[in-house]
C-alpha positions in Angstrom: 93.7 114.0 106.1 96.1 117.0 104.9 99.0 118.9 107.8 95.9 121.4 108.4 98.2 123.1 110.7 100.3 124.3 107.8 98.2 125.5 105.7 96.8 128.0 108.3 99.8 130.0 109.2 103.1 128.0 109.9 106.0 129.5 112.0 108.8 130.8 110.4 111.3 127.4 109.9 108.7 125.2 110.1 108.9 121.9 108.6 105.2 120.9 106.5 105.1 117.5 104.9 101.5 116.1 103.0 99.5 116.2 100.3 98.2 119.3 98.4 94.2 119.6 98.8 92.8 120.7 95.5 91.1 123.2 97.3 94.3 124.9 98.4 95.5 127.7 96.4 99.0 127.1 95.6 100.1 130.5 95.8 101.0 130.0 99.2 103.9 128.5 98.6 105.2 131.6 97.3 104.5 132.9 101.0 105.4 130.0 103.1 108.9 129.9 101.0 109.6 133.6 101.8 109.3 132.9 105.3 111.3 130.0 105.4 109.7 127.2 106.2 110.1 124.2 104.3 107.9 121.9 102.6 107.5 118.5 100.8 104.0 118.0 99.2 102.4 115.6 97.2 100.8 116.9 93.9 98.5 115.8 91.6 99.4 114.0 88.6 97.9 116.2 85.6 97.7 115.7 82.8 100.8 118.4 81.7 102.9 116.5 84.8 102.8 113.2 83.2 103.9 114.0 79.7 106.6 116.4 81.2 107.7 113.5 82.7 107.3 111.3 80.1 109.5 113.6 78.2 112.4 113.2 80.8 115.3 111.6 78.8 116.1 108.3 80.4 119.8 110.0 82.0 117.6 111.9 84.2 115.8 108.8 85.8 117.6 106.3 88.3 116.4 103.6 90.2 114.5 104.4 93.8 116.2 102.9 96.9 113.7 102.4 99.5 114.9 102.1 103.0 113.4 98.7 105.0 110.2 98.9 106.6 111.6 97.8 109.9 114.9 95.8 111.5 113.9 92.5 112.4 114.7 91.9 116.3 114.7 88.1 116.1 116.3 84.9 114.4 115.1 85.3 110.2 111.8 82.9 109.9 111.3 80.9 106.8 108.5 82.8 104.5 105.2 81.4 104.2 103.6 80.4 101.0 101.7 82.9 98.7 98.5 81.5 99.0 96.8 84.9 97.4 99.2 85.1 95.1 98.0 81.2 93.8 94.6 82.2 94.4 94.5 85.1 92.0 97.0 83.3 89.5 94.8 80.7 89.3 91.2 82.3 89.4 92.9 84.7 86.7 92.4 87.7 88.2 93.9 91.0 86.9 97.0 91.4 89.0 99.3 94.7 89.0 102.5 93.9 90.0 105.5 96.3 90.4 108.3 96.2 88.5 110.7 98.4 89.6 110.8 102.8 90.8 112.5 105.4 89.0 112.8 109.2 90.6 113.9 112.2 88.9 113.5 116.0 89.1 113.3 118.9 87.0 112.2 122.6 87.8 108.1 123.5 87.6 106.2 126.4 88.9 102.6 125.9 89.6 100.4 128.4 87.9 99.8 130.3 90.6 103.1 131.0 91.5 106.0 133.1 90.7 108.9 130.9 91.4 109.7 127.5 90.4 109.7 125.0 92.7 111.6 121.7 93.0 109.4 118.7 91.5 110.4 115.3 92.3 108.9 112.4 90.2 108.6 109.0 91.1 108.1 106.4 87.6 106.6 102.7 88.9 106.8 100.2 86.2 104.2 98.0 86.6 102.9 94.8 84.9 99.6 94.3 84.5 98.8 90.1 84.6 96.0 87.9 84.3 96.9 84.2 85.7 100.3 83.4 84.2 100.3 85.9 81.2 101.9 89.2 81.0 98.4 91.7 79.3 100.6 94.7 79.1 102.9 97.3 80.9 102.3 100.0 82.9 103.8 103.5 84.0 101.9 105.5 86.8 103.5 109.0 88.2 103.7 110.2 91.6 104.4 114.0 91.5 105.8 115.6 94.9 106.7 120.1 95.3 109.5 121.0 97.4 111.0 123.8 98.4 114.0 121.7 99.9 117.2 121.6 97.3 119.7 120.0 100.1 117.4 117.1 100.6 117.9 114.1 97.9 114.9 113.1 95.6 115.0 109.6 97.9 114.7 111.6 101.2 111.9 113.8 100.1 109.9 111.0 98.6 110.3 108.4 101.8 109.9 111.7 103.9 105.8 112.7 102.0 105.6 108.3 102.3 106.0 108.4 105.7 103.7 111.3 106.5 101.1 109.2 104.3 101.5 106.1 106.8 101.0 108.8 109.5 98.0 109.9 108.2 96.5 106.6 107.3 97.1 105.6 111.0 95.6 108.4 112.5 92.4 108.2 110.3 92.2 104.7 111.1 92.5 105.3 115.0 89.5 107.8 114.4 87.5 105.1 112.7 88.2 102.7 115.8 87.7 105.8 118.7 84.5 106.8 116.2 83.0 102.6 116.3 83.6 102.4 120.0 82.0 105.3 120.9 78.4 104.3 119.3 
């Protein structure tokens, strides 16, 4: 589920956080950034995005900090074991594991467009397992468009996170109103 109410017509100042359909034609954000209203979207990792980033020298990358999930309320509780985790170790499943997140940013303008935007990258190192041994690592991209150049590259990738989760939970509270109602 995309902000549908922003890509019809926005107010002017209006905040729209999301995900880019690949049915919407990007030369609205040429529009929507004349009339002021401000935007974080996720984009689609092409093919062009990833070696662009790939490219990046290693000055331009630093490490993601990711606020906590949640504040725990109570006394700290000791952690259970990893029972999956031992499952899958020891059935030798392929395992993808995450290393660590890099963000950085450089200037792109979309094809259909006549101004660059702000792109904000996000590099996850993974590593790929099977039982105990290390197969090989990984790099996956995570491309998000902004419009936004007082925000920080953390804030406008926790900010299109966040309106993901939102998203998730709404589609899954349609699923549940959608069961009931049969």
């Amino acid at each position: 589920m995309t902000s549908s109410r922003c890509f019809a017509r926005p107010a002017s100042g209006t905040f729209c956080c999301g995900a880019i359909p690949i049915s919407l034609r990007r030369e609205h954000l040429d529009r929507w950034d004349a009339d002021s209203i401000r935007f974080h979207f996720g984009y689609d990792a092409t093919k062009g995005l990833k070696r662009r980033a790939a490219e990046l020298p290693d000055g331009a990358w630093k490490r993601l900090k990711r606020p906590a999930r949640y504040e725990v309320q109570t006394s700290t509780r000791t952690k259970p074991d990893r029972v999956k985790e031992e499952i899958v170790i020891r059935r030798e499943f392929e395992n993808i594991k995450l290393v660590s997140e890099d963000v950085a940013e450089f200037e792109y303008r979309p094809t259909a467009c006549h101004q660059a935007y702000r792109m904000v990258v996000v590099r996850k190192n993974l590593s790929v397992e099977k039982g105990q041994l290390v197969l090989f690592p990984d790099v996956r991209y995570f491309f998000y468009i902004t419009n936004d150049r007082d925000s920080s590259v953390e804030d406008i990738v926790n900010s299109c996170n966040h309106r993901c989760d939102q998203e998730n939970l709404i589609s899954h509270l349609s699923n549940v109103q959608r069961v009931r109602s049969v």
